[in-house]
N, C-alpha and C positions, 0 to 999 in steps of 0.2 A: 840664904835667901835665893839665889841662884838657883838651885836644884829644885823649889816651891814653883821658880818661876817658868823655867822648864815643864814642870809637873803641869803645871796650868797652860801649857800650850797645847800640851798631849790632849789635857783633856777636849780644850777648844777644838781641835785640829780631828780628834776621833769623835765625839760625839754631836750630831745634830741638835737645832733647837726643836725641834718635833721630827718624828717618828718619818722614815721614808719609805717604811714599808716593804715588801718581796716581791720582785716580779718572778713570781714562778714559770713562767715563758720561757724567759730567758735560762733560767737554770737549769730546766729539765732540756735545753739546744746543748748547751754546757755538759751536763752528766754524761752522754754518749756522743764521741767523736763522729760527726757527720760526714758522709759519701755521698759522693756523685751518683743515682741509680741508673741504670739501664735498663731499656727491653728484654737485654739477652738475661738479664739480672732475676726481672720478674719472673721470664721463661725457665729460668732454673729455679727457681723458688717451686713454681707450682708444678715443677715433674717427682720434686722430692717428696718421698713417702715414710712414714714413720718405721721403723724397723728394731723397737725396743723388748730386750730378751723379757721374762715376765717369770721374777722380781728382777730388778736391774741395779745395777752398782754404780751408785748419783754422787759424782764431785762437785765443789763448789767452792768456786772462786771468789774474793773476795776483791775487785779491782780496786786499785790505788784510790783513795775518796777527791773528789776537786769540793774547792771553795768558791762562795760567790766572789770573797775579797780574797784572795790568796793570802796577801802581807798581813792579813789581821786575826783570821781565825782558820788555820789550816789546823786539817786532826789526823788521826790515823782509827785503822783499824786494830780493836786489840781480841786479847783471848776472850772475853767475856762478851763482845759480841759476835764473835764464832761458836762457840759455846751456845749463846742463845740461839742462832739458827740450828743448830744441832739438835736440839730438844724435837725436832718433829720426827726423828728417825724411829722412837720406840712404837709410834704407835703406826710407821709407815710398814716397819718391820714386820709387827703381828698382822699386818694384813696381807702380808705377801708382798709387798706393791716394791718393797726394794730389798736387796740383799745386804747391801751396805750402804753407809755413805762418810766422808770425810772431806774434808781442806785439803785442796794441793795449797801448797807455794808457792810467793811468787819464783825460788830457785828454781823450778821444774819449767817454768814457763817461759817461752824465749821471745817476747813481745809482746803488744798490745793490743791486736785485734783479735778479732773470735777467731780466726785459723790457730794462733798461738794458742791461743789458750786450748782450744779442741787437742790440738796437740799433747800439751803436759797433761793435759786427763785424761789420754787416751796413754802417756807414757804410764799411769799412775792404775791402767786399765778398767777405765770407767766406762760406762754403759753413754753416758748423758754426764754431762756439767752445767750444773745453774752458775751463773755470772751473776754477781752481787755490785752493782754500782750505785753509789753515793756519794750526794752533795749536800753543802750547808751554806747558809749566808745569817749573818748576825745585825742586826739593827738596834743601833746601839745611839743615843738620844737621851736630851736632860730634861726631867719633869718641871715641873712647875718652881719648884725647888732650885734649880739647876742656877736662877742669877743669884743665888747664895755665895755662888762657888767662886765670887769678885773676893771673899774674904777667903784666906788660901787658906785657912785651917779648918774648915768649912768643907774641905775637902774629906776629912777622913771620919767626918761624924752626922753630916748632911747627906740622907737618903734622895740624894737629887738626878742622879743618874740609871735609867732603866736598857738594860742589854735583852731584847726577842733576839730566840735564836728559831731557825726554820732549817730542821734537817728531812732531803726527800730522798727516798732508797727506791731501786726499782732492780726486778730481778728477772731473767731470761733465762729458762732451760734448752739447752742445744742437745740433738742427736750428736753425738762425741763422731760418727763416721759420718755422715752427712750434711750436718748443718740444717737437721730439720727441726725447728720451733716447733716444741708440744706447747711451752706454756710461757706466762710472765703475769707477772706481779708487782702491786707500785705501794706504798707505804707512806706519810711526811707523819712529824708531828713537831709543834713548837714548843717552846719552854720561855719562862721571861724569869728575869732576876731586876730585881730593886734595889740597891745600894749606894752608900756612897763613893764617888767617881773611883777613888784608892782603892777599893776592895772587890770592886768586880770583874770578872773572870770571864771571857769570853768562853774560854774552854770548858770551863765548868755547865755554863747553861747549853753551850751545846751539846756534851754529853748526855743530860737530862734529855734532851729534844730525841738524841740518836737512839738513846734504851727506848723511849715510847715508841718510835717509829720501828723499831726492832719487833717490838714484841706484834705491832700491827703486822707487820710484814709478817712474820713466825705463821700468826695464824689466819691470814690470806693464801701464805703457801700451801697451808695443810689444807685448806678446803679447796683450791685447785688441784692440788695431788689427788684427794680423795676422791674429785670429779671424774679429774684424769683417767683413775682404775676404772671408775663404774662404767666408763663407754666402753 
């Protein structure tokens, strides 16, 4: 009885009685560590000029993903969605437009801002590295169904609990010697799961969310790349 009663706290304690929704504001401040700018900032931005060999050798970093709730639904990046961004090389290749491209690691990489990373791409002797960052947040809330969940065994056969997951990617390609921005790229997609409270998977619907938002991203990049060549 104990363990049902606990069980039912989890659920009270993690699930809302209606939906509270994403503030995507907030996450997309969240996704990338913000800086103080300066004049002298801007003034170096607009003297830099693009200087990419032509076809060029494109790395791509894949930066550690943040959550909206850390404690609830933190994920990682795995091989299969490096993999999916990878899919744009065959057809970057036959155009000329790159000579290679691959994943550094984070071992190659000796920190977190863009100089580091410019760095291990340029150890890895990359032309350019696109920087891949992502975030998630899960809204997690009991349907209509949900005051069933007063009878504890109600819990594992009552469709009363609904998990939305909202994953947003966004991707920056850097001059590997200068830090000149050609391009960037943003992607989200959501997923929802229906279930009852004992069987839902935060990690689960946000995987669902991360593959759509992947494969958006996949082909936003390739029609910016494609732009890219034709200037």
């Amino acid at each position: 009885m104990k363990k049902y009663l606990v069980l039912l706290l989890v659920v009270t304690i993690t699930a809302c009685a209606s939906s509270r929704g994403f503030d995507r504001s907030n996450l997309r401040n969240q996704m990338i560590d913000q800086k103080v700018v300066t004049e002298e900032d801007i003034k170096k931005a607009l003297e830099l000029k693009p200087q990419l060999p032509t076809p060029f050798r494109l790395a791509i970093y894949f930066a550690p993903p943040k959550s909206g709730s850390p404690r609830r639904n933190s994920w990682k990046w795995v091989g299969e969605d490096k993999d999916k961004v990878l899919e744009i090389a065959p057809e970057l290749k036959n155009k000329k437009v790159i000579s290679d491209v691959f994943v550094i690691p984070d071992s190659i990489v000796e920190g977190k801002d863009n100089k580091a990373i410019r760095l291990g791409a340029a150890r890895a002797g990359a032309d350019a590295v696109l920087i891949i960052n992502g975030i998630s947040d899960v809204d997690r809330y009991n349907n209509i169904l949900g005051p069933l969940y007063i009878f504890l065994l109600t819990l594992v056969f009552i469709p009363g609990t609904e998990a939305d997951a909202l994953v947003m990617i966004d991707a920056a390609m850097w001059d590997v010697r200068n830090q000149y921005l050609y391009l960037s790229a943003e992607a989200e997609a959501t997923a929802k799961e229906t279930r009852p409270a004992f069987f839902v998977e935060e990690s689960r619907v946000i995987k669902v969310a991360k593959t759509e938002a992947l494969a958006a991203l996949k082909k936003e990049l390739e029609a910016r790349l494609a732009n890219f060549v034709s200037k």
